[in-house]
N, C-alpha and C positions, 0 to 999 in steps of 0.2 A: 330638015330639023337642025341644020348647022347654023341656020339664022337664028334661032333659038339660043342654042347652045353658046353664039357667039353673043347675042344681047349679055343672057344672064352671067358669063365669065365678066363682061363690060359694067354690069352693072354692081358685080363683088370687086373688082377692080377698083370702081367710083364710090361705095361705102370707106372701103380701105384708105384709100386717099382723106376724105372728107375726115372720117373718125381721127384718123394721124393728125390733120390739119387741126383739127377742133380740140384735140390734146396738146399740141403745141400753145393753142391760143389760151389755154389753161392756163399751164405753167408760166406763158407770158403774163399773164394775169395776178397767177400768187407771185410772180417777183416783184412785179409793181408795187402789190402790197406791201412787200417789204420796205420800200423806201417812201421818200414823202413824195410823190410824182403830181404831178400840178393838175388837179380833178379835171380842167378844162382842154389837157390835149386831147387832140383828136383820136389819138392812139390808142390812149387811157379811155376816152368814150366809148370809143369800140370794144376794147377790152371789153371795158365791164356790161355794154349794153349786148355784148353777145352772150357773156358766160354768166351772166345773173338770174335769168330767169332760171336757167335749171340749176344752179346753185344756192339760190332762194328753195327752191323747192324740195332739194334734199336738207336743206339745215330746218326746215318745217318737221318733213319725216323722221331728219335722225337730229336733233338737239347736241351735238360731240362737241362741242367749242369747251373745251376746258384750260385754263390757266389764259385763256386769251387767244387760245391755239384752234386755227376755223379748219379744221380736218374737212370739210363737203368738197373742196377740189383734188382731194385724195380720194378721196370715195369716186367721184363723177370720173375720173384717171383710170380707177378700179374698172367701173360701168365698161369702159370704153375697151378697156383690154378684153374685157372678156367678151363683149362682141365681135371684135377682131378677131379673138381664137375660137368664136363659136360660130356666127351671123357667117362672116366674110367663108371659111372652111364651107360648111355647109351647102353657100351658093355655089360654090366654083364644083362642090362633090355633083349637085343638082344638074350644074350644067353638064360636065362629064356624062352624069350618066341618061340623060338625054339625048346625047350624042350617039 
């Protein structure tokens, strides 16, 4: 059962990672916004073709853009935290007690 136990700590380890990663590339993303950054870097493409689709899709669900202000990669920052204090906890408790 320790192979067990060792996947799933391995596998709340690599959500952990990924989710930090994909929060970083957020906030990389709302700073861009902020300035006038040139649409065709390559940087700026990634940015945005990574974090659009699911930020497209919460300003569907929640409409909050007021005074010009796009609150969904605060919200989608939200999302992310609380899978890391819920999702990631959970797996690592799972593997433990498999063990």
């Amino acid at each position: 059962m320790f192979v067990v136990n060792n996947f799933m700590m391995a596998i709340a380890q690599l959500i952990d990672f990924l989710l930090t990663a994909y929060m970083w590339i957020i906030i990389g993303r709302a700073v861009i916004s902020w300035v006038n950054a040139d649409p065709y870097n390559p940087i700026v493409r990634f940015l945005y073709d990574v974090t659009e689709p699911l930020l497209s899709r919460i300003r569907r669900v929640i409409p909050m853009s007021m005074g010009g202000i796009d609150f969904s990669p605060m919200i989608l920052i939200m999302a992310i935290m609380f899978l890391q204090s819920f999702l990631v906890p959970t797996l690592k408790q799972l593997a433990t007690a498999m063990g």
